[in-house]
C-alpha positions in Angstrom: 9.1 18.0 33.9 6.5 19.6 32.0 7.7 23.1 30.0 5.0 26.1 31.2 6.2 28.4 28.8 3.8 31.6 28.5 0.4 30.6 27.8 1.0 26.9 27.2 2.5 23.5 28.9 4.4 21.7 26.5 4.5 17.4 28.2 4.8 14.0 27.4 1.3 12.6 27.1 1.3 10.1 30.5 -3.1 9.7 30.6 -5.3 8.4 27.6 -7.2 11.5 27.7 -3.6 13.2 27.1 -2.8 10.8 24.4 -7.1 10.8 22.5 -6.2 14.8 22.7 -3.0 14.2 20.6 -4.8 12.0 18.0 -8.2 13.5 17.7 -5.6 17.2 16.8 -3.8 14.7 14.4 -7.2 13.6 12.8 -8.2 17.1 12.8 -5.1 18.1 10.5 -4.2 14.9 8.7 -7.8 13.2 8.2 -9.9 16.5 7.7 -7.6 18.7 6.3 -5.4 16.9 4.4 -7.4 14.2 3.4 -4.9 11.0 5.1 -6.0 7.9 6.4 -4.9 4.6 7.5 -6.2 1.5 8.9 -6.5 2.3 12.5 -7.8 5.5 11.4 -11.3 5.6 13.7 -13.3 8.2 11.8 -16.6 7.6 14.4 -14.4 9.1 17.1 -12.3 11.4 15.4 -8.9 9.6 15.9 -5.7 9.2 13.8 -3.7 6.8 15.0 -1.5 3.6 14.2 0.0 0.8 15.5 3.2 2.6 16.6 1.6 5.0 18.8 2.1 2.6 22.1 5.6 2.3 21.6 6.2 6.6 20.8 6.6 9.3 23.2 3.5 12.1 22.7 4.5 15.7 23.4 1.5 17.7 23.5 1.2 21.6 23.8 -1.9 22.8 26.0 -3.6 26.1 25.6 -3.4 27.1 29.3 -6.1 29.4 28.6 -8.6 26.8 27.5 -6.6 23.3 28.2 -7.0 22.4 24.6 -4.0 20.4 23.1 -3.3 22.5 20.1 0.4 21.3 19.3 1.7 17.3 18.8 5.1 15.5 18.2 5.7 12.2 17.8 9.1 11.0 19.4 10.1 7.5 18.9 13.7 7.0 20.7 16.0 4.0 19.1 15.2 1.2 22.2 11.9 2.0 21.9 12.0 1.1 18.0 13.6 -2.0 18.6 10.5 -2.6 20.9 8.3 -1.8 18.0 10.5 -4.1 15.8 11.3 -1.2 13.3 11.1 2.5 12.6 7.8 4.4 11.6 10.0 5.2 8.8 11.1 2.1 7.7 7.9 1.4 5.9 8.9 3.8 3.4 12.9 4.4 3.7 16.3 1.7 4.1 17.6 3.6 7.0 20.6 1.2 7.2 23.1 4.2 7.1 21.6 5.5 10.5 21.2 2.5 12.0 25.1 1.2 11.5 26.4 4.7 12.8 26.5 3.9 16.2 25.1 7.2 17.2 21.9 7.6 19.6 18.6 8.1 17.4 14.9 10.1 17.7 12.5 9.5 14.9 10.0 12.7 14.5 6.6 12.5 13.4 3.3 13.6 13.1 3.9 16.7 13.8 1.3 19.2 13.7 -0.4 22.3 15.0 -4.3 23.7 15.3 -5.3 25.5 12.5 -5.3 28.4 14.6 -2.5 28.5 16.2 0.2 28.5 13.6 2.3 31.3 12.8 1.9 31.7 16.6 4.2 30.8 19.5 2.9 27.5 20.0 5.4 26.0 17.3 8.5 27.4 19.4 7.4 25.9 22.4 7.0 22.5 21.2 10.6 23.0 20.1 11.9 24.3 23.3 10.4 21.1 24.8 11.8 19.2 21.9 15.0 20.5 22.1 15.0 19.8 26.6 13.9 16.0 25.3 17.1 15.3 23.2 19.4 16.5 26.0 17.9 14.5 28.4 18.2 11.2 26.3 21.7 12.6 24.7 20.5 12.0 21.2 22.8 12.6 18.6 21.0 12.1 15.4 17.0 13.4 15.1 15.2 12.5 11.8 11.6 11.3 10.4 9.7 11.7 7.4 7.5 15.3 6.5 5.4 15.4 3.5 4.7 18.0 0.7 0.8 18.1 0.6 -0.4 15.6 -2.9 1.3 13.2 -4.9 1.7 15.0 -8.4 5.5 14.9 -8.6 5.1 17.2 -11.9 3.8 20.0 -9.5 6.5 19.6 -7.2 9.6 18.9 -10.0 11.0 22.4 -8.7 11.1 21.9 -4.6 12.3 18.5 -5.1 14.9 19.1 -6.9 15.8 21.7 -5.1 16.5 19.7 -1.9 18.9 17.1 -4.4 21.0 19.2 -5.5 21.4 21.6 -2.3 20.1 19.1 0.8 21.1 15.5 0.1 22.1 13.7 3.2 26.3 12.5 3.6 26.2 8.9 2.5 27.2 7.9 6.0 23.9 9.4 6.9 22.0 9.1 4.1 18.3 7.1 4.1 17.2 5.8 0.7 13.5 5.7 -0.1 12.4 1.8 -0.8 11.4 1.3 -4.6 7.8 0.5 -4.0 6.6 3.6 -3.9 9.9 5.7 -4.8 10.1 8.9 -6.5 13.6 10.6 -8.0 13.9 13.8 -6.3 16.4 14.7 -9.5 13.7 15.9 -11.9 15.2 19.2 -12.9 19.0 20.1 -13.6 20.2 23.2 -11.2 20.2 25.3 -14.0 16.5 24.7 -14.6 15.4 25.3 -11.1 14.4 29.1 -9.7 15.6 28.6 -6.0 13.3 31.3 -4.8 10.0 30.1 -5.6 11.0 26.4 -5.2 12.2 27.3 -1.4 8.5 29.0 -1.1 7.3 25.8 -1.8 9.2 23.7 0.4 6.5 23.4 3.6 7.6 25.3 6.7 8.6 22.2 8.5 10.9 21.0 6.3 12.7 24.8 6.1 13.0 24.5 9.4 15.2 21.5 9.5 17.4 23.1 6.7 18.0 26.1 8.7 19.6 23.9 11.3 22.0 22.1 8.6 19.3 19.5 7.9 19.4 17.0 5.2 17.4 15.0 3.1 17.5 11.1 2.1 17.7 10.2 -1.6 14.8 10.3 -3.2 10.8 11.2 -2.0 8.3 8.5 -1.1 4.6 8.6 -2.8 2.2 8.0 0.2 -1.1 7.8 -1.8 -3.0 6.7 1.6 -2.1 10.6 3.6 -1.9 12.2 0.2 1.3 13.3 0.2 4.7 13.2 -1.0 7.6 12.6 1.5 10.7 13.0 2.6 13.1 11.9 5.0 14.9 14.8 7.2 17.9 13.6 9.0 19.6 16.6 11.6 23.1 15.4 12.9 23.1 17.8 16.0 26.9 17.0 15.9 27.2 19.3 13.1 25.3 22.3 14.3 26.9 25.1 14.1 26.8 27.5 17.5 24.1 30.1 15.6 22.5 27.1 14.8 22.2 25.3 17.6 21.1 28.5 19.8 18.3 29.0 16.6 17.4 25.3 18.1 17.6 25.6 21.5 15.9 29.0 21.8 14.1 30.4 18.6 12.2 27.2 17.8 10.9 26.9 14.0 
């Protein structure tokens, strides 16, 4: 059932016109602002998408005010993946660790928000609706790739190695980015990194995942085609602690 919060619907896209919505607010941020792309990226119409997106679930956020989908989330449940033959992530991480756990699985992605609507309450919702979707399917382990905007590791020596020494995933849990395109996230010693201004640099996103006990994968993936540097967040919900699984289920990011 859809989530009519105040001021917005948080849904699974079920129409095309739900699901255009969700990838013309992805090209928006991704495409225009961030300068990604891809190969099924249809600049003519506005529209970031890929060849994953029929096998994902869309959450959308609405304005109710102006029924403009200004929030998105990209949920892709472990059947599902085996539909799709693999993991978004996979392209870019060995997630053989999560896969030989045994425990129920929800890759994230694309998620993103209107320019003008962040800092807002729109974020929360989403999570509200994300948190309702993981009890329904009783998913134990939630994780997917976010990116630091650009690919000069120099700039980001200090965030990155912030999350290696403080973040890195249990090996048991632990995804490990695929040597094509991998980057060592160890690039500073602990002593050399000022934890402060590194956590100011760490995108908002991926703080929000290490105030729930999230982890990182070893090492960051180089994604020259979005123009960004990722990595892989893994949340075992299993080791949430009561303030943090409330900060989850009711405080959003």
């Amino acid at each position: 059932m859809p989530d009519q919060g105040p001021g917005f619907t948080v849904k699974i896209a079920d129409t095309a016109d739900e699901l255009r919505a969700a990838q013309a607010l992805r090209y928006d941020v991704f495409v225009r602002e961030l300068g990604g792309g891809g190969v099924m990226v249809d600049h003519e119409a506005g529209l970031e998408r890929d060849r994953f997106d029929p096998f994902f679930d869309h959450m959308i956020a609405t304005d109710n005010a102006t029924g403009q989908v200004v929030g998105v989330y990209r949920l892709l449940r472990g059947e599902c993946a085996e539909a799709a033959g693999q993991f978004y992530s996979e392209d870019e991480y060995d997630l053989t660790p999560l896969r030989q756990s045994g425990r129920r699985l929800l890759e994230l992605g694309r998620s993103c928000l209107h320019k003008d609507y962040r800092g807002g309450t729109a974020m929360y919702h989403l999570w509200t609706g994300l948190a309702e979707y993981v009890a329904r399917h009783e998913i134990e382990v939630l994780f997917g790739v976010a990116s630091f905007h650009g690919t000069d590791v120099t700039a980001l020596a200090q965030p990155l190695s912030l999350l290696h020494h403080s973040h890195l995933a249990p090996p048991e849990l632990r995804p490990i980015a695929k040597p094509d395109a991998a980057q060592d996230m160890n690039l500073l010693a602990p002593d050399q990194i000022n934890r402060r201004s590194a956590m100011l640099e760490v995108p908002a996103l991926i703080k929000a995942y290490l105030r729930l006990g999230g982890f990182v994968g070893q090492g960051a993936w180089i994604d020259h085609a979005f123009n960004t540097t990722d990595v892989c967040l893994v949340l075992d919900t299993a080791r949430m602690n009561e303030r943090q699984r409330k900060l989850y289920m009711r405080e959003g990011a």
